[in-house]
C-alpha positions in Angstrom: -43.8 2.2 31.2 -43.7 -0.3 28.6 -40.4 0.6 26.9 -38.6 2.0 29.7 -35.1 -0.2 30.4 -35.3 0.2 34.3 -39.2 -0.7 35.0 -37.7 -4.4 32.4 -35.2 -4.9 35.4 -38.0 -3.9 38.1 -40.3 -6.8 36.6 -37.3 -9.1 36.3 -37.4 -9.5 32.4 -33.4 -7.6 32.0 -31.1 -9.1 34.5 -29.3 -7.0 36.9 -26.8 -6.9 39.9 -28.6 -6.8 42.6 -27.6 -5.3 45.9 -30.5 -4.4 47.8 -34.0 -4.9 47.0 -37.2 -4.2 48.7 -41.1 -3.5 48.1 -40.5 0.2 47.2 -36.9 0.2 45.5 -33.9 -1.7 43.7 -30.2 -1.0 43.5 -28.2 -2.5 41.5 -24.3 -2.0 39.9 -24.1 -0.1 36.7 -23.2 -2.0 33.9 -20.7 1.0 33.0 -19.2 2.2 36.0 -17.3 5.2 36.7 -15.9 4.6 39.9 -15.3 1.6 41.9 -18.4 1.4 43.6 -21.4 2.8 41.5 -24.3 1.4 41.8 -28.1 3.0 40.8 -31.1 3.3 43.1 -34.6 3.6 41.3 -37.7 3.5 42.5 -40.2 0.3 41.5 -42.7 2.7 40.4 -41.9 4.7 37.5 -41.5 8.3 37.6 -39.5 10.3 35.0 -37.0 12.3 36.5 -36.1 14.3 39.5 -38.7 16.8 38.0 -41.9 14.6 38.3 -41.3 14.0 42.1 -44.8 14.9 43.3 -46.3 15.2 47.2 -47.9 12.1 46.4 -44.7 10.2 45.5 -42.1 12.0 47.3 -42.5 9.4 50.4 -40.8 6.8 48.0 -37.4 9.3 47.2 -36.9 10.0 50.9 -37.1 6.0 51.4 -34.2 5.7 48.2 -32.2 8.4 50.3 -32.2 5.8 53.3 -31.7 3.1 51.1 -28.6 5.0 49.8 -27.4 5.7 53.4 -27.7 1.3 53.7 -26.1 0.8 50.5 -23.5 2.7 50.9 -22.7 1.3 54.4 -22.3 -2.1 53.2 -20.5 -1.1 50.6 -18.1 0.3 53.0 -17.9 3.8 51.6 -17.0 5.4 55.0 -14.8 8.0 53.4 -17.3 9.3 51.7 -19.5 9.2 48.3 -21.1 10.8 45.9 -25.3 10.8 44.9 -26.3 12.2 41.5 -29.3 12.2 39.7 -29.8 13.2 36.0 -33.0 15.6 34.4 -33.8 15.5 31.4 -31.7 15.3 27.8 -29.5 18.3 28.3 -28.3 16.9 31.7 -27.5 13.5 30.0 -30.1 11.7 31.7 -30.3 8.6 28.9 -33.1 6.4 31.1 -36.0 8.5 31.5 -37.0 7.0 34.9 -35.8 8.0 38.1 -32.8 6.8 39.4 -29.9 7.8 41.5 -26.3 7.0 41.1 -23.9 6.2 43.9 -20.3 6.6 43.4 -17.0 6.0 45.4 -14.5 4.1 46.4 -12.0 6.7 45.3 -11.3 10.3 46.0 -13.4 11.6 43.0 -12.7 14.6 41.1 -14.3 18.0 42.4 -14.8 19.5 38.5 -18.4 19.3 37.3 -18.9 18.2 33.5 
């Protein structure tokens, strides 16, 4: 997608904090976080949102859920951590192309927003 911020920091022309990268993903810490450790997991390819996951691209979301399992390992969130994923305007998604948050390092908070 031309104007889309993540598939920029896919093709290298936004710079980002890499933590793992590979020919199917990229994660990377967010520029804003809101926990210790939060980073973002996207796939290379763009898709918009949790509700564009098709049977033809769902092979590439499992592979960011084991991605997620490395990060956080290496991150050293044994105690635990949370994954969230945005759809659409009203859930506050604000980059329209899939991606996944990790968060911890800290007992988070149970309430939802």
């Amino acid at each position: 997608m031309e104007n889309c911020l993540f598939c920029k920091i896919v093709a290298g022309e936004i710079p980002s904090n890499k933590v793992y990268e590979d020919e199917l993903v990229l994660a990377f810490r967010d520029i804003a976080p809101q926990a210790p450790t939060h980073i973002l997991v996207i796939p290379k390819a763009h898709i918009g949102s949790v509700a564009q996951i098709t049977p033809e691209n769902s092979g590439i979301v499992a592979h960011i859920f084991q991605v997620i399992a490395k990060v956080a390992e290496a991150e050293g969130l044994q105690n635990g951590y949370r994954v969230v994923s945005n759809c659409g305007d009203d859930a506050g998604q604000t980059v329209h192309h899939l991606h996944f948050h990790i968060l911890g390092g800290k007992k988070l908070a149970l309430e939802m927003a």
